[in-house]
ZAPAFI-611219 format. One record per atom (N, C-alpha, C, O): y, z, x. Coordinates in steps of 0.2 Angstrom, whole numbers, plus 5000, padded with zeros to 4 digits. Layout:
% residues N
YZX;...
END
This chain:
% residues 426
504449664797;504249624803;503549594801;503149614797;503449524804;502849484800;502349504807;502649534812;501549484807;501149504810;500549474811;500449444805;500049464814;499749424815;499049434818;499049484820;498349394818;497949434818;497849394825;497849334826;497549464830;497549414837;496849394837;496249424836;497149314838;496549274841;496549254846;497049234849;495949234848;495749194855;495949124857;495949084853;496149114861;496449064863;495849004867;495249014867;496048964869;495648924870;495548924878;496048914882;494948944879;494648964885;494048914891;493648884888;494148914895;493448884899;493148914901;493348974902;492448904902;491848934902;491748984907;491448954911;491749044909;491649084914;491349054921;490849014922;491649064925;491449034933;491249084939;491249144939;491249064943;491249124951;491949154950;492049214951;492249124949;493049144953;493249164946;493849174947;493149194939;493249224935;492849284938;493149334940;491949294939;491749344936;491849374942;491549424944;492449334948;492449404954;493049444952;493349474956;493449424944;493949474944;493549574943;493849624941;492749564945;492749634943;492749674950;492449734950;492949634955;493249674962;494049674959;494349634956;494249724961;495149744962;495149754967;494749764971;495849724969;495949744975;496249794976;496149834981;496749824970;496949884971;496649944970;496849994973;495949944967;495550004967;494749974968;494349964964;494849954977;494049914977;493549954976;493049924974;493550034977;492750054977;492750104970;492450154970;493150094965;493150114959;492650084955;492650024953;492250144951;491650134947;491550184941;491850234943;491350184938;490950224934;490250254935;489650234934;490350294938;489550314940;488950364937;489250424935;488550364936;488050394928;487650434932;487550394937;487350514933;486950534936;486550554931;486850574926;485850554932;485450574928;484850604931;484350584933;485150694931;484750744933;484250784929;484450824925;483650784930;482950824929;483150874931;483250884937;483250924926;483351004928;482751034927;482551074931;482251024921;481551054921;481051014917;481250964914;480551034918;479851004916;479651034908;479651094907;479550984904;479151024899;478650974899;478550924901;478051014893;477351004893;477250914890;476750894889;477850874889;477550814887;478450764891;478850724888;478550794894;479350774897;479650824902;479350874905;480450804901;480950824903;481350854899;481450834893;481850894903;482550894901;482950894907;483050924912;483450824904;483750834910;484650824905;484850814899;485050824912;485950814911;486250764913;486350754919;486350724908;486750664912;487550654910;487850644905;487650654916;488450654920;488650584921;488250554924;489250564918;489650504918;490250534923;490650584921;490350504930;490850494935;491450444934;491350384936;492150474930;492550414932;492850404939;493150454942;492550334944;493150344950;493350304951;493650284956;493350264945;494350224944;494950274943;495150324939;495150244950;495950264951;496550274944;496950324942;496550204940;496850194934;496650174928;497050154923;495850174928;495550124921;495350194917;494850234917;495650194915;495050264908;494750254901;495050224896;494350274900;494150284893;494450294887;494350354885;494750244883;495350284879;494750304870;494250294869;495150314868;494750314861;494550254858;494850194859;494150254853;493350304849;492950324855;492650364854;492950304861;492650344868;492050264868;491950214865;491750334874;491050284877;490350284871;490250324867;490050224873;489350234868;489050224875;489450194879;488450234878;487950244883;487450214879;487250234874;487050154883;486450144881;485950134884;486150104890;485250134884;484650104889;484250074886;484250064880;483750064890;482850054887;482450094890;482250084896;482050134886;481650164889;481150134892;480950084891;480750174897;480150114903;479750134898;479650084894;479350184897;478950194891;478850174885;478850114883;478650234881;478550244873;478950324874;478650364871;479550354877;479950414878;480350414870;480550364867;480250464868;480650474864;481250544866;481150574871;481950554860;482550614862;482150664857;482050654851;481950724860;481450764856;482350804851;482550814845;482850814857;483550874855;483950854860;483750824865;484550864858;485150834861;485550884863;485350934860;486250914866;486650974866;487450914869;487450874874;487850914865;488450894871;488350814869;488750784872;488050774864;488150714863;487750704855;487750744850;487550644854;486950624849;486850544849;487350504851;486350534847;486050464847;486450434839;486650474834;486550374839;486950344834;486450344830;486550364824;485850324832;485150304826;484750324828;484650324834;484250354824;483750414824;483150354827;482850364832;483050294822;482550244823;481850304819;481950364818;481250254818;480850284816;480450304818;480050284822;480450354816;480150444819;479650454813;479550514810;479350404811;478350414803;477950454807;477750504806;477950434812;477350434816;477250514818;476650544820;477950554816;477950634818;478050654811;478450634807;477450704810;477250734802;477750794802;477950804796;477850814807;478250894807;478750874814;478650844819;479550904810;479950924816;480050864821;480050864827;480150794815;480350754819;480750734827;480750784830;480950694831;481250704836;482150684832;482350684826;482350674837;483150684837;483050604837;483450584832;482750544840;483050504842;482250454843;481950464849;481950414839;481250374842;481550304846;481150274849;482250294844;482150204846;482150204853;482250254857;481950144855;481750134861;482250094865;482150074871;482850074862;483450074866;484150114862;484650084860;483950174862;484350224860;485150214862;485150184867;485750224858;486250224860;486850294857;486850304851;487150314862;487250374864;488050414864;488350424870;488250424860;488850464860;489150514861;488750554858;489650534863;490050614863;490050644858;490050604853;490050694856;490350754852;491050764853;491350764859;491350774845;491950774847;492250844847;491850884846;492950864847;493150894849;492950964844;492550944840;493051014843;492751094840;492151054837;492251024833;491551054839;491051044840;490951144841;491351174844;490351164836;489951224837;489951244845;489651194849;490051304848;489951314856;489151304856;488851274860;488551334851;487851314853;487651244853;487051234851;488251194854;487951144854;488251104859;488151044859;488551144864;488951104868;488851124875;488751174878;488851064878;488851114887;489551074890;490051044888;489251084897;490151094901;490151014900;489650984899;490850984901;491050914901;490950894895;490650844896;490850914888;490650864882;491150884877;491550934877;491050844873;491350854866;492150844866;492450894864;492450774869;493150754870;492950684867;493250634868;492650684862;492550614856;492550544861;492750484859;492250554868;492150504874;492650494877;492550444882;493350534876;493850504880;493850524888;493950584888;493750494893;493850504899;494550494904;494750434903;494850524907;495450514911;495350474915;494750464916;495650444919;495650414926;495650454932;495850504931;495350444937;495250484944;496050524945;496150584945;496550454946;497250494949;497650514944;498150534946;497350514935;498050534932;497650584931;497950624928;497250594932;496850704930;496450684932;496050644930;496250714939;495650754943;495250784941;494650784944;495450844934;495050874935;494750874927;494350924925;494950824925;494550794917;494350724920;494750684919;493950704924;493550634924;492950634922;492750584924;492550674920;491750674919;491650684912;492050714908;491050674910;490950684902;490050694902;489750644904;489750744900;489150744901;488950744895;489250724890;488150754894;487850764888;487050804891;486950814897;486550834887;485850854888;485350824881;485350814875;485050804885;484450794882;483650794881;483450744884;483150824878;482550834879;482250764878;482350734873;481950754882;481450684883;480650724884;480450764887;480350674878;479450684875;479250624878;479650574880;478650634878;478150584879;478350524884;478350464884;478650564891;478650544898;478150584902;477750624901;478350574908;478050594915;478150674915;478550714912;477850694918;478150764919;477950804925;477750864926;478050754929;478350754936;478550694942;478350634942;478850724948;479150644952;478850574952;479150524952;478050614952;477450544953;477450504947;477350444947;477750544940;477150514935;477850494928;477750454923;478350514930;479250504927;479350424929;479350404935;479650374925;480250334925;480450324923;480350324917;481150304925;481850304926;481850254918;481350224916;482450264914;482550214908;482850134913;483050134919;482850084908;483050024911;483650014908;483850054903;484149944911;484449924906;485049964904;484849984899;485349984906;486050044904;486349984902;486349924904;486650004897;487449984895;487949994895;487850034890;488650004896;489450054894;489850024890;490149974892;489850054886;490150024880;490850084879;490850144878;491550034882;492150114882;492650094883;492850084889;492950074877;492650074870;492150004867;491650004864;492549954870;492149894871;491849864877;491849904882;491649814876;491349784883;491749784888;492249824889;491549744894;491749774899;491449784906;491549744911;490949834906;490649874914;489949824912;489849794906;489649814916;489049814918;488749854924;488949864929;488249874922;487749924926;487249914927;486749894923;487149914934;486549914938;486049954938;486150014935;485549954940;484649964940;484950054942;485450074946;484250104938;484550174942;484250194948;483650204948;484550184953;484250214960;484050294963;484450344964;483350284963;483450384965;483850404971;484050364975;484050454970;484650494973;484650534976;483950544977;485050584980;484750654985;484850704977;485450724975;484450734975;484350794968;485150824968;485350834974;485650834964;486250864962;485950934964;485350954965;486550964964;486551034964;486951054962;487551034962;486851114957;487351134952;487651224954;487251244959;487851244953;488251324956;488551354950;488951334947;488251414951;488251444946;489051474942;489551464945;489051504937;489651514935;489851554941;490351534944;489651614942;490051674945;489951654956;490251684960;489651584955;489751544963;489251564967;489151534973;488851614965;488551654970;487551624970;487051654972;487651544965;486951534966;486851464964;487151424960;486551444968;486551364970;485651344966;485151384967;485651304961;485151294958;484951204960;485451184962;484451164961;484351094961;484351074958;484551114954;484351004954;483750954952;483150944953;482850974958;482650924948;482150914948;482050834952;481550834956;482350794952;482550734952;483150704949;483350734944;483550654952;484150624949;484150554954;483950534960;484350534947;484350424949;485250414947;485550434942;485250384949;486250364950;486050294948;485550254951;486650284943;486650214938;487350194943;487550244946;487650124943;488550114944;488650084940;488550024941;488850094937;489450044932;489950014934;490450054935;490149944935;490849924936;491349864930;491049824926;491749864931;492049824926;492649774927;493049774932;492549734924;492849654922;493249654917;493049674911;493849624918;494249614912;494049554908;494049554902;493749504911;493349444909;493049474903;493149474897;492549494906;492049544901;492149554895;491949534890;492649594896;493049644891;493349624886;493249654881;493749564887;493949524882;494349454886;494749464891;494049404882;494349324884;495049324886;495149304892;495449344883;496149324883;496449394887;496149444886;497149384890;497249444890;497649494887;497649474881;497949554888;498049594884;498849604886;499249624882;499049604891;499849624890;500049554897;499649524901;500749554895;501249514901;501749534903;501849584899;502149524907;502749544907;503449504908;503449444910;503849534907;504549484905;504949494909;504849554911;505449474913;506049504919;506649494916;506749454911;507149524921;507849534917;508349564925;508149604929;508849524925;509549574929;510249564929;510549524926;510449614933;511049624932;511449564933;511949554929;511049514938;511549454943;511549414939;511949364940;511149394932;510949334931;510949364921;510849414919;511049314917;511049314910;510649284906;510649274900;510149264910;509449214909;508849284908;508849324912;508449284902;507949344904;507449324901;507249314895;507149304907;506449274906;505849314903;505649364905;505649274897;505249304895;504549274896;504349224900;504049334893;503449314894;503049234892;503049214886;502749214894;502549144893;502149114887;501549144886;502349084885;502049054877;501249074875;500749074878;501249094871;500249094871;499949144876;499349124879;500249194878;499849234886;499349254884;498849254887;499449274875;498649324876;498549294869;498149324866;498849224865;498549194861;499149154857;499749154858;498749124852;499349074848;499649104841;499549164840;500049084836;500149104830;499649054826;499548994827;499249094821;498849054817;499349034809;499449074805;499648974810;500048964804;499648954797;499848964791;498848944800;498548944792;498448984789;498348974783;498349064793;498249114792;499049164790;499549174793;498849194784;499149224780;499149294782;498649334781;499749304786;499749384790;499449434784;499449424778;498949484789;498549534786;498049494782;497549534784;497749454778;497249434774;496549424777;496049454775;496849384782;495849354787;495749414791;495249404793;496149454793;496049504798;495349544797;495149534792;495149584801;494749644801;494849694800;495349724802;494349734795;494649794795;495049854798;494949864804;495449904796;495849914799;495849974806;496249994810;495149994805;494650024808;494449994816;494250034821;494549924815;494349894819;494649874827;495249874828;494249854833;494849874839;495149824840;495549824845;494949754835;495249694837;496049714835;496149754830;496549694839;497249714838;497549674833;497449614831;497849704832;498249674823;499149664826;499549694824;499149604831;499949614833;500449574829;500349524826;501049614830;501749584828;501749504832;501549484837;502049464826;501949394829;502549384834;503149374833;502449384837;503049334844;502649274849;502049244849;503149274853;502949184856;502249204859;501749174857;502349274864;501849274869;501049304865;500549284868;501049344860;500449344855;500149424859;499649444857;500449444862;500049514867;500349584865;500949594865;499749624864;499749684861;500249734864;500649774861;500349724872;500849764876;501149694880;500949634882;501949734880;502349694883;502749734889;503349764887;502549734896;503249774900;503749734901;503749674900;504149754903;504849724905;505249774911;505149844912;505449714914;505549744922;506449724923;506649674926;506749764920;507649764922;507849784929;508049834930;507849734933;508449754941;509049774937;509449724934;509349824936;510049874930;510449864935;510949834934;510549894944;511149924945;510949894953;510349884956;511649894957;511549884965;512149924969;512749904968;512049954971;512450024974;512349994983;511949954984;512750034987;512750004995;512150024996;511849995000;511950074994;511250104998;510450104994;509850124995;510650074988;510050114983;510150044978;510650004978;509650044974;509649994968;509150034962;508750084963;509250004957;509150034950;508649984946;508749924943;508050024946;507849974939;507550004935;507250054937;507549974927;507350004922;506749964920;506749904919;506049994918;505549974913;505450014906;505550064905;505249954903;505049974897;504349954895;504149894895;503949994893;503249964888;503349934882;503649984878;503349904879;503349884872;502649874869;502349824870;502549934863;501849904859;501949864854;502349874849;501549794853;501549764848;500949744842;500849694839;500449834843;500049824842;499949864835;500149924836;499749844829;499949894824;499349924823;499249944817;498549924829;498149944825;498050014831;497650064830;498450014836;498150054843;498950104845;499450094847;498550154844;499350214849;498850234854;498250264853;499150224860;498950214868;499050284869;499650304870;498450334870;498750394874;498450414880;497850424879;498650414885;498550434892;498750364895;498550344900;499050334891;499150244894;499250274902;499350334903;499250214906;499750224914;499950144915;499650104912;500250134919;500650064922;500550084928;500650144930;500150014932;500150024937;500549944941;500249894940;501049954947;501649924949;501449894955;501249934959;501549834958;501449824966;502249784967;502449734965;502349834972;503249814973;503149824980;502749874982;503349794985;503449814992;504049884995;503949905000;504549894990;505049934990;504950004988;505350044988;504250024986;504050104984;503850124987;503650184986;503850094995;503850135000;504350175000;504150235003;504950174998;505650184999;506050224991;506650234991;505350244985;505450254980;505850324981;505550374984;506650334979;506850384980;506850444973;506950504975;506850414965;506650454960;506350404956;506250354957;506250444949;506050404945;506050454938;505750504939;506250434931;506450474927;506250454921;506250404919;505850524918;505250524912;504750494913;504450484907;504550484919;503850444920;503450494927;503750514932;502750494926;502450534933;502450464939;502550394939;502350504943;502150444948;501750474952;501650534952;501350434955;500750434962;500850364965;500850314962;500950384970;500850304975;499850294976;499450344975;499750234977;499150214976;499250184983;499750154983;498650184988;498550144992;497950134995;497550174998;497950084993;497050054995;497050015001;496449995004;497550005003;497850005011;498050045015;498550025017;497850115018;497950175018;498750135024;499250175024;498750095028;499450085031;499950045025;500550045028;499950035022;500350005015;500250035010;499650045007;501050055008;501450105004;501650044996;502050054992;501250004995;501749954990;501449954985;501449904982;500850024980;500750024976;500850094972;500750154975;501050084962;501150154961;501050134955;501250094952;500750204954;500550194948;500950254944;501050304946;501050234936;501750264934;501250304927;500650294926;501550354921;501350374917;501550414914;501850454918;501650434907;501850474902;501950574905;501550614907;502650564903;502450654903;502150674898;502250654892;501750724898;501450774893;501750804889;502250834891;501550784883;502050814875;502650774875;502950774869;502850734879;503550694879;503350604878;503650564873;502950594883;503050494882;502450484884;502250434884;501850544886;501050494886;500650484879;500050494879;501150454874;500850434868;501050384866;501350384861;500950334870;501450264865;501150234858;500550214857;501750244853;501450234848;501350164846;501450114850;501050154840;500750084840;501550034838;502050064840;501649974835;501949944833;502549954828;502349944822;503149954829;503649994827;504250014830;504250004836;504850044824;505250044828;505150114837;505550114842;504450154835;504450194841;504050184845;503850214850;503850124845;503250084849;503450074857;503350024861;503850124859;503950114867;504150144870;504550184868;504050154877;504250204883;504550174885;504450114885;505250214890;505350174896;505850234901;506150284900;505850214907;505850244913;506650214916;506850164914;507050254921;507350214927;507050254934;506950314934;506950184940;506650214945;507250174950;507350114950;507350234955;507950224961;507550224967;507050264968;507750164971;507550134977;508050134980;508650104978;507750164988;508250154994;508250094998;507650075000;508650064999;508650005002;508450015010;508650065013;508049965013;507849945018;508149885020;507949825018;508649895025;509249855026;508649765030;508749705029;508149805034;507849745037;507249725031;506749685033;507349745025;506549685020;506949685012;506649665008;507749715011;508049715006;508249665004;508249625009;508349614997;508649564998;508449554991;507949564989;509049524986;508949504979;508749434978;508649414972;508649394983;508249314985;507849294983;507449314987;507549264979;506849234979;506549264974;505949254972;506749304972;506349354965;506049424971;505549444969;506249444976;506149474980;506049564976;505549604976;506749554971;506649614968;506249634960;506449674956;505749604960;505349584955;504449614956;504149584960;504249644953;503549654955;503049614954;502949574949;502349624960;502049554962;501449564959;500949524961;501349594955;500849634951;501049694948;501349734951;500749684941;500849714935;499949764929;499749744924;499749794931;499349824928;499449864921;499949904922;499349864914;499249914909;498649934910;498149894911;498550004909;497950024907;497349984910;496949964906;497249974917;496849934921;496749854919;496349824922;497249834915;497149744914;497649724918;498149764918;497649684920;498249644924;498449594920;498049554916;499149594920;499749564915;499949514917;499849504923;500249454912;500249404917;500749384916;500949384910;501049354922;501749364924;502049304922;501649264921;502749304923;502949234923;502749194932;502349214936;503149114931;502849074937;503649104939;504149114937;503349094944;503949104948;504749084949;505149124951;504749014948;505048974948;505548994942;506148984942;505249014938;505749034932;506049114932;506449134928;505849154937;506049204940;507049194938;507349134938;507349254936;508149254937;508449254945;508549304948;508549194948;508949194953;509549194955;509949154951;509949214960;510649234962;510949164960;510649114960;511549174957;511949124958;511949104963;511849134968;512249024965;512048974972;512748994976;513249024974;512548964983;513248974985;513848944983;514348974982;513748874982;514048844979;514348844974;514848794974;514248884968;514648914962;514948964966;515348934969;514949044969;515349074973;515849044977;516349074977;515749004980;516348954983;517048924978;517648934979;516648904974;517048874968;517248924966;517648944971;517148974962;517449044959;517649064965;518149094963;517649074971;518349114976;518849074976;519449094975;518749004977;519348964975;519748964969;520348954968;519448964965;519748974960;520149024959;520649024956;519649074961;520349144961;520949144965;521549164964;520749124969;521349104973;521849064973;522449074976;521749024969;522248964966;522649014961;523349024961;522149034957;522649054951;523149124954;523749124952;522849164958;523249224960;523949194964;524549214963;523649154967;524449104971;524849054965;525249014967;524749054959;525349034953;525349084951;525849074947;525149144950;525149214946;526149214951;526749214948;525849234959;526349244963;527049214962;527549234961;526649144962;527249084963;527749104957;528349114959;527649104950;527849104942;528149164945;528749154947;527849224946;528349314946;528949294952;529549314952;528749274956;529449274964;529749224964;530149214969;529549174958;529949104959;530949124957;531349074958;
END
């Protein structure tokens, strides 16, 4: 299979009405949130723990992980680290003995990865930055680190906060605001029986834009059904063009690299869902998705799809795929978010003949809002991996044969059954 190296397509300048895609409406008060607690004082600083909160519902941190950055208000240097490390030490001449851990003054800040030594680890670290989402694991959303900070305050009056935060996870993306002091964290001991403070703690938020994150988009979706033999695919150029002067594989990036290296087709996008109306029974109807990776540099693990259908109110099963309804309209039931079982399909491989998942999910009919009309049976938003996919136009949706063809074909059946008749009894 030939393959192609993804490029940017041709873009307009960033406006209001782009950079307000970093409101969702499906997960409005989903953020990233950074707590940075002072646990104790030492004689030229702190030590304190700083905690990364995922509370997106569906966006997570997938691999090489998060890099964390700031600027210091000072001249603070990282004296020791536990649970992370700085990418670059920066120059540390100036310390004759027992350098610091880390001199630069906008330090950037990474995970420990996974069997990392236990004397170097504290609780939440050493997951190579990967973060889960809020509703697909609960109780892996956080990722910590510790660090000794020199040559700061060394106390509430005389300490300031770093400026400038960054999140890098894995690429661009979030923007993060100023850090605001906070009411001090409280931490509880192993055995529960002892409630320890903060010294101080300033909360960062981070939120994210797909704008940001990258110009073009990253998946689309294609539709298909039983009534109709038309299957509309994804639209020409969604997530970019074919470069004809380019010679698959040669101008690319290394292979290291997260720019996506995909299989050439019309639509140019690294994932591709597809949305099959399969089956119509008197009480229930059937539809099959599939994910399709077309990316030969990325296998998706912990991927999730997230669905907006009016009919999941009504979702009666759903097979090899998890499910949670999401509703950020707590009286409206029409969003869900879907996802790999464990050891079995939350690993979508990269590009190939294994490059893909796929589910069927049974819906009960609701006799007063049922209806295969208008593309009714089609979803009106499409999520991967918190980017929104871009759908076909409407217009080109698979619609019912008209009446008028039906008319024609019962006459016709009719015609022919009455010479069937006529010819045997004549």
């Amino acid at each position: 299979k030939s393959f192609c190296v993804f490029l940017d397509g041709l873009l307009i300048k960033p406006s209001s009405s782009l950079l307000a895609e970093a409101y969702d409406a499906l997960d409005p008060n989903g953020n990233i949130t950074i707590k940075w607690d002072i646990i104790s004082w030492t004689p030229d600083g702190y030590v304190a723990v700083v905690t990364m909160f995922n509370f997106q519902q569906y966006r997570h941190i997938s691999a090489p992980g998060w890099t964390l950055g700031w600027t210091w208000a000072k001249k603070e240097v990282i004296w020791s680290m536990m649970g992370g490390q700085a990418t670059d030490q920066g120059d540390c001449s100036r310390y004759k003995t027992s350098p610091p851990h880390c001199c630069k003054k906008t330090p950037s800040i990474v995970d420990l990865l996974p069997g990392t030594p236990y004397n170097q680890q504290i609780a939440n670290c050493c997951k190579g930055g990967v973060i889960n989402s809020w509703a697909q694991e609960p109780n892996n959303y956080a990722s910590s680190f510790q660090l000794s900070v020199g040559a700061a305050g060394t106390s509430n009056k005389t300490v300031r906060p770093p400026k400038n935060f960054t999140l890098l996870a894995p690429g661009p993306g979030y923007t993060c605001g100023p850090a605001v002091v906070g009411k001090p964290s409280k931490f509880i001991s192993a055995d529960g029986r002892r409630v320890t403070q903060a010294m101080m703690t300033w909360n960062v938020t981070c939120t994210y834009s797909q704008f940001l994150a990258q110009k073009t988009p990253t998946c689309c979706v294609s539709l298909s059904s039983f009534y109709n033999e038309t299957i509309v695919p994804c639209p020409t150029c969604t997530c970019g063009c074919q470069n004809n002067d380019t010679h698959p594989g040669i101008n690319g990036p290394g292979k290291n690299s997260l720019t996506p290296l995909v299989q050439c087709t019309r639509h140019m996008c690294p994932i591709r869902v597809h949305w099959h109306v399969k089956l119509n029974y008197k009480d229930y109807w059937r539809v099959k998705v599939t994910i399709t990776n077309f990316n030969y540099r990325m296998n998706y693990s912990q991927w999730n799809l997230v669905v907006q259908h009016p009919n999941f109110d009504n979702l009666t099963q759903i097979f090899s795929f998890n499910y949670k309804p999401l509703t950020p309209y707590s009286s409206i039931n029409d969003t869900a978010m879907l996802w790999g079982v464990k050891f079995y399909n939350d690993f979508l491989n990269q590009a190939g003949p294994m490059g893909n998942v796929q589910s069927e999910l049974l819906f009960r009919k609701d006799k007063s809002t049922f209806t295969f009309e208008k593309g009714w049976a089609f979803p009106r938003r499409v999520y991967f991996n918190g980017d929104n996919c871009v759908m076909p136009p409407p217009d080109a949706y698979p619609h019912l044969p008209n009446a008028s063809s039906r008319v024609k074909w019962s006459l016709f059946v009719f015609f022919m059954t009455f010479l069937t008749f006529f010819f045997l009894f004549e």
